[in-house]
Structures are given as structure tokens and as C-alpha cells.
N, C-alpha and C positions, 0 to 999 in steps of 0.2 A: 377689765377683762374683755378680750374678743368674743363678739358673737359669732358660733358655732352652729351649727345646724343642716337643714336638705336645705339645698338651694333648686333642683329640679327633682320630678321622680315622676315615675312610669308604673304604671301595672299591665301587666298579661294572666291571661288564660286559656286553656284551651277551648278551640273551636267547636267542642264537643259538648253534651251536657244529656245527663238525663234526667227528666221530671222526677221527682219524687214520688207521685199516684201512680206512674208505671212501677216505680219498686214497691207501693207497697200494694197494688194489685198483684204484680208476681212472688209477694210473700203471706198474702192472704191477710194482711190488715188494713184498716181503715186510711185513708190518707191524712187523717186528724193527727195522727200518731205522730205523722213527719211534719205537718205543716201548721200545725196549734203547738204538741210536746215540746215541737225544738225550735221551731218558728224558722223554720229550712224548710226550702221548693224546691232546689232543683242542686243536681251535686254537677262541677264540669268533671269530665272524663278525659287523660289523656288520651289521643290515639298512639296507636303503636309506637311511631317513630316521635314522639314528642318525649322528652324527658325533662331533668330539672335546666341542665345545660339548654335547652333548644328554647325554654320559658326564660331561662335568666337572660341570657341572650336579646332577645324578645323584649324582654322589660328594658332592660338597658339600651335599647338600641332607642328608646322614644325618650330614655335619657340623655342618653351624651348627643342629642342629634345639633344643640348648639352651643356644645362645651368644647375648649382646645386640650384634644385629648394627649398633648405634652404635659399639660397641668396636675393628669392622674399621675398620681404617686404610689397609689395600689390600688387594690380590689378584694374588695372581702365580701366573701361567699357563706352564707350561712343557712345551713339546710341540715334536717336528720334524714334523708334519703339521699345517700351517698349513693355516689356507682362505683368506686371505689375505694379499695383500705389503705389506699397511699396515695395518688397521686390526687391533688382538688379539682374539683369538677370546674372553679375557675379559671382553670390554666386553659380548658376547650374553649372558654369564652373569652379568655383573655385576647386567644388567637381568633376567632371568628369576627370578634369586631374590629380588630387591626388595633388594637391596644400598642402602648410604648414598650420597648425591650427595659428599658430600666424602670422596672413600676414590682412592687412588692403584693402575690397573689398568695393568699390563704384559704383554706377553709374551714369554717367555726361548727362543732355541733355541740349543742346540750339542748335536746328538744326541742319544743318553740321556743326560746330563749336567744337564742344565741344571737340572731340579728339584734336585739337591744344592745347584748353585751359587744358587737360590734360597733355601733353607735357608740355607746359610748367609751371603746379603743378606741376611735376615732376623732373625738372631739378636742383630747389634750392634744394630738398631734395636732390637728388642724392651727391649732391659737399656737402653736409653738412654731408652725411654718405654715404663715397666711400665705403664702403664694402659690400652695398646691391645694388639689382636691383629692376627694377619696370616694372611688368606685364601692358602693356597699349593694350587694343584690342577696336576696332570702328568696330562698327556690324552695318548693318542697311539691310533694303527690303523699296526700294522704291513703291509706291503703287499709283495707283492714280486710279478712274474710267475707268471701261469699256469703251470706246469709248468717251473719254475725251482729250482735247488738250494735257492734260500730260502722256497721256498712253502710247507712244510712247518713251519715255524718263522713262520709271520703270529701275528697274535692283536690281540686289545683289550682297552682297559681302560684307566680313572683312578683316581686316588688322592688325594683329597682331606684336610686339615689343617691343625688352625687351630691356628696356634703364639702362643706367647704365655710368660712370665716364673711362674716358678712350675707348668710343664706337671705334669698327669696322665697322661700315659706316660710319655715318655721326654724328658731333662734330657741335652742333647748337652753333651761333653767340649769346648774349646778347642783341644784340638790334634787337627792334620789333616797328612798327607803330598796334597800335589798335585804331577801332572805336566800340562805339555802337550808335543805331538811333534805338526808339519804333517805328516799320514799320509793315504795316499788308499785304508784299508780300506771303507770305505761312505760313500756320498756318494748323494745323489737331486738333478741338476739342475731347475733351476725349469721348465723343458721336459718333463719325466718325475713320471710321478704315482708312479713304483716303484720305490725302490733299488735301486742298484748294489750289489755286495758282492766283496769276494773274501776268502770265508770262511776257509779256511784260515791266511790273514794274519794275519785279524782275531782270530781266536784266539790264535795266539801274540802281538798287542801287547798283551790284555787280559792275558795271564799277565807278560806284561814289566809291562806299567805297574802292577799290582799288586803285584811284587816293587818297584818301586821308591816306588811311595808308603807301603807298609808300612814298608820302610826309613825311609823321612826321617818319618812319623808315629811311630814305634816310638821312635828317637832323640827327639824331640821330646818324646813323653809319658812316655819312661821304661816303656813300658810292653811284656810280651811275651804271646807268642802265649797264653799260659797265663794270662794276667790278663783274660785276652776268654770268658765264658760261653755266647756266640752268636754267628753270623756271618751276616751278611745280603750279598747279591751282588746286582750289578747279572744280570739272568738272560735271556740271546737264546737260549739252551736249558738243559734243568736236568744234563746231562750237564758242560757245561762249568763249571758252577760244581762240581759236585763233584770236578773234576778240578783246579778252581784253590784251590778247599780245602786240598785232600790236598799240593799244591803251597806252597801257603803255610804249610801247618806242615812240611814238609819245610826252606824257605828260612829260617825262624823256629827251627829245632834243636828242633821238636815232633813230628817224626816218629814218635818211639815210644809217644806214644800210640795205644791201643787205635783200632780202627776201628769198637767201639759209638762210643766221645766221640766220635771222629770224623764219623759218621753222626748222631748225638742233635744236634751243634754247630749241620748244617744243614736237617735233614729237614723237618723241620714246616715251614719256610721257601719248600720249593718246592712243595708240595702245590697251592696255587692256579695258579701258573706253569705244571704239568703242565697244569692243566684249562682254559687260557687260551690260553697262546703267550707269544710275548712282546708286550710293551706299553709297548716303549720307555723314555722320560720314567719312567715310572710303575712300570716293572721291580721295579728296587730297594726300593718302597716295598709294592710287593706281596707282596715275598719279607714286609720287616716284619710288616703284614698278617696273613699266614697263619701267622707263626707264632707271633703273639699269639692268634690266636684259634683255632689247634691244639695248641697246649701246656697240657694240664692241669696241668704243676705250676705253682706260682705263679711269677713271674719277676723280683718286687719286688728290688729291690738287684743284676740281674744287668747285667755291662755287655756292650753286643754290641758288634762289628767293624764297620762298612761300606763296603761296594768299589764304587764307583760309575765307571761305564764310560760314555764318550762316543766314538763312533767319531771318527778325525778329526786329533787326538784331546783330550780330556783326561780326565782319571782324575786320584781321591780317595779315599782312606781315613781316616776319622773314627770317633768312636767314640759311646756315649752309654748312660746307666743306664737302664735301668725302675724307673716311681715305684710306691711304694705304691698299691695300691687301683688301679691301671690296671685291671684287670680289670671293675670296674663304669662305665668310660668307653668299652667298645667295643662295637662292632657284630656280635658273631659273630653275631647268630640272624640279623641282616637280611643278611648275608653266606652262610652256609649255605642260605637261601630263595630267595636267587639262582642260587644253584646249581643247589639240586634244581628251580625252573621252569624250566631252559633249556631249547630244542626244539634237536632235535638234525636239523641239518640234512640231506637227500638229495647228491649230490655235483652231480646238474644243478641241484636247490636253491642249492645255493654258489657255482657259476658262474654262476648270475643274479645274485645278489646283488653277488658280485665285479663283472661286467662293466654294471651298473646305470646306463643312458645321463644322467648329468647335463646339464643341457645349459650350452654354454661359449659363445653365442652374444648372451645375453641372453632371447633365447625364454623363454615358461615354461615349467616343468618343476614339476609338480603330484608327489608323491612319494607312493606306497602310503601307508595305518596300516598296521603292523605291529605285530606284539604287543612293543614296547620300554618303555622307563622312563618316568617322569614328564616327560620333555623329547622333543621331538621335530621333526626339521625337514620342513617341512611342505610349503614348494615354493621356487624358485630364478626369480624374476620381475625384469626388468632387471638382471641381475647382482646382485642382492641376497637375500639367503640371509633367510628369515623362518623363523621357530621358533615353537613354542608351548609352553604349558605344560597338560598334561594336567588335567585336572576331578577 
């Protein structure tokens, strides 16, 4: 069988961010609460004219920058923060990056989920036609209420990756444990720009669906907790994956490993997540992300875990090696540089941004420059969303 997998990939965020001791100074709790409870500092914030489009964009753009983009064969978009109930948010980026006219554009939602389930739509094509690649970007802005138990856990961010036969990072494994359960942890009707949640639920079905797709992948691949070098987790705080970690080598008869391997398993991993939030879609591939490009030893030949979480629900666990030489296929510096410019927002600063009057009318809606990426949406004129691409 052909190996399958990323061959490059990119991350963005927005150039915006608020500490988290500003929001819990402006809601009259201790900072502990944000930065021990959920082991989260700082959430990004988009600015106005940033959306999932102008991030996917963004991310892909540090992808395809040395792929022949005649090779793409589609582009799959996977996000639960649509801007629209028909047309895919990839077909604006298909056009911003000068994509090929004969290339097949989607877009996937089932919570944070769907970029897995992208991935792997993607990989039987791939081995059935090694001569093309496949555009896969997870956009998302997590959103919830002003001064709401989830406000504190927002964030943004995409993850961009062009897969393709024969990958330079990572070459995914065949076998996978999947669940689905009809569950009403987080849901956002089409009426409501901000999910629901009932978070405590939602916790405990992430550590169930995780005990049970590790199960039936574990069976499947022959393979145990101890044949896994890394673990990457879908991440809506970085507290809870540490706690479904330590959980799943506990379920797995790994328990008595040390709590260095323990921590070294996942640490590098949430490093970004900490400085972000969550980011949906695009969670799990940030954890990836960060701890390719936080990990100074080399990682060639190590195989990682991944827990992929869709409220809802459905949940996966798969697995996949890192190839040789990955290291000179990634993006850390332009990922580090993103960092160190971010402006760190005021707390009335973020409630503009938050509360940022779109208009739903058809009126126009002319939108600030702000200091964002090479993509940007520009104004909302008869119900039509126009973008540009930065000079």
C-alpha cells in the first residue's frame, strides 16, 4: 500500500490576542481560574475583517508556497463556522490563491471533527491517484457569549495541508477506532451566531469516546499505548487533554509510567493551544503543529496517537509515523513570527471586536484595515462577502 499523509502544512492566527488576567480581572475572578483550571493564557481574537476565509487562506498560503498548484485536485474546507448555508467558504479561497479551474472544492461540518474525517476522504484517493495532491484547510473562530462559562476558552485559528502519496511528514497508519453517539453537548443553531454548551457533559463524552475508539483502534492495529511515541488531542482546553492523557494510559494498563513520559508524550503539543484557545476544526492539527515545531529532538520514525473530537458527536483515534527530513518541510520560523507580532489586546479593545456590527440587511458594511494577514475581508455589500488579497 502507498503511503498517504501531509506532505507540507502551515498554521495561522490572528494578530490579535487577549491575556486571559485581563478577562478574568474584567470578570472579577482570580487568574488561577484561567491559567491553572484550564491551563489557557491567552485566547487570539479575530479583528473585524479577519474571518475563517482570510485564516484558511493564510494558512495555505505558507502551504502551497512550493507545491505545483496543477497537482491540486481539490480542496476541502472544514469548519463549523460557516458564513454561509450554501455556497463553501472554500470556493473564496480557492479564488484568492489562484487555485486550478478543474480542482473539486467542498465544505465538511460535524463540529471539530470534520477535518479528520477529511483526512481521511482523502487518503483512499490519494493512493488511487499518486499523481495529484489534496488542499485540506480547518478554519474555525470559536465564539461563545460575553461573559459566559465558554468565553474564556474562544480562540482562532487554521491549519492548512497539502496531502499527497509519499508525504514529508507524516505517512498515516490504516487503522482507526471510530464512534458516533446523537448527544446534545454543544450544538449552535442557525439562528445563534454562539454555541451552546454544557460543559461538564462534554467532558465526560470526550474521555468516553476516547476510551472507546482507542479500544476498537488498539484491537484493530494490534497496537498498545506503549507503541505510541506522541499524542496529539483534539484541545477545547489544554487541562482536559492532560487529564484524558493520564486517562488513557490508565485504560491502556500504562499507568505506571513515569509522569516525565507522561508530560514529554504531550507538552510540546499544547504550547500553541495555550496561546490561542481553541480553534475548533483545526484543534487537533495545531496540537500536531506545535509540537513539530517545539520538539528539538528529531522525530523521524516516531509514531503519534490522535484523538479527534466532534461534539455531537463523533470521535476517532488513528495514528501515523513522522518521515525523515520533516524537519526541513516546516514552518516553525514563520509560525514563531506570528507570535512574537501579535498586539495584545485591551478588554474594551476585545469587546469591540467581539460585538463588531456586521450588517444582516444587505446594506453596506465597509470594514476597518487592521493590522491582519495577507487576506482580508473588506466590506459586506448586498449580502455578498468581497475579500482582498493584500499587496
Amino acid at each position: 500500500m502507498l503511503k498517504a499523509g501531509i506532505d507540507t502544512l502551515s498554521f495561522y492566527t490572528s494578530h490579535y490576542a487577549l491575556d486571559l488576567a485581563r478577562l478574568a480581572e474584567a470578570r472579577g475572578v482570580h487568574p488561577d481560574k484561567y491559567g491553572i483550571g484550564l491551563g489557557q493564557y491567552k485566547m487570539a481574537v479575530p479583528a473585524p475583517d479577519e474571518d475563517i476565509v482570510t485564516m484558511g487562506a493564510a494558512a495555505a498560503q505558507g502551504a502551497i508556497r512550493d507545491v505545483d498548484l496543477n497537482s491540486i485536485e481539490m480542496l476541502l474546507f472544514a469548519t463549523e463556522s460557516g458564513i454561509d448555508q450554501s455556497k463553501a467558504a472554500g470556493i473564496y479561497v480557492h479564488d484568492l490563491l489562484g487555485l486550478p479551474k478543474q480542482c473539486r472544492v467542498i465544505e465538511l461540518k460535524q463540529a471539530c471533527y470534520s477535518a479528520t474525517f477529511a483526512l481521511q476522504l482523502a487518503l483512499p484517493f490519494l493512493r488511487q491517484h499518486p499523481d495529484k495532491k489534496i488542499l485540506l484547510i480547518a478554519s474555525d473562530i470559536a465564539r461563545y457569549g460575553l461573559n459566559t462559562p465558554g468565553e474564556s476558552s474562544q480562540g482562532c485559528g487554521a491549519v492548512a495541508m497539502v496531502l499527497s502519496v509519499n508525504p514529508r511528514i507524516v505517512a498515516f497508519d490504516p487503522e482507526y477506532g471510530v464512534m458516533t453517539e446523537n448527544v446534545m453537548d454543544f450544538w449552535r443553531p442557525n439562528y445563534a451566531d454562539a454555541a451552546f454548551v454544557e460543559g461538564k457533559y462534554s467532558s465526560k463524552l470526550y474521555l468516553h469516546m476516547l476510551e472507546k475508539t482507542w479500544h476498537q483502534y488498539s484491537i484493530l492495529a494490534q497496537r498498545e499505548f506503549i507503541d505510541h511515541d506522541y499524542f496529539c488531542y483534539h484541545m477545547p482546553v489544554p487541562r482536559l487533554v492532560e487529564k484524558a492523557h493520564h486517562y488513557l494510559a490508565k485504560i491502556s494498563g500504562a499507568d505506571k509510567l513515569s509522569e516525565t513520559i507522561l508530560q514529554k508524550q504531550i507538552n510540546h503539543s499544547l504550547e500553541y493551544g495555550r496561546q490561542i484557545g481553541n480553534s475548533y476544526t483545526a484543534s487537533l492539527y495545531v496540537s500536531l503543529v506545535s509540537l513539530l515545531d517545539l520538539t528539538h529532538e528529531d522525530l523521524s520514525g516516531k509514531r503519534m496517537g490522535f484523538y479527534s473530537y466532534g461534539s455531537g458527536c463523533v470521535a476517532e483515534f488513528f495514528s501515523g509515523v513522522i518521515q525523515s527530513g520533516y524537519q526541513q518541510i516546516l514552518n516553525a520560523e514563520q509560525h514563531q513570527r506570528l507570535f512574537a507580532e501579535r498586539i495584545t489586546l485591551t478588554y474594551p479593545e476585545y469587546e469591540t471586536f467581539y460585538s463588531f456590527p456586521y450588517s444582516q440587511d444587505g446594506s453596506l458594511c465597509e470594514i476597518p484595515d487592521y493590522q491582519s494577514g495577507s487576506f482580508r475581508l473588506v466590506a459586506i455589500r448586498n449580502h455578498r462577502r468581497i475579500y482582498e488579497k493584500r499587496t
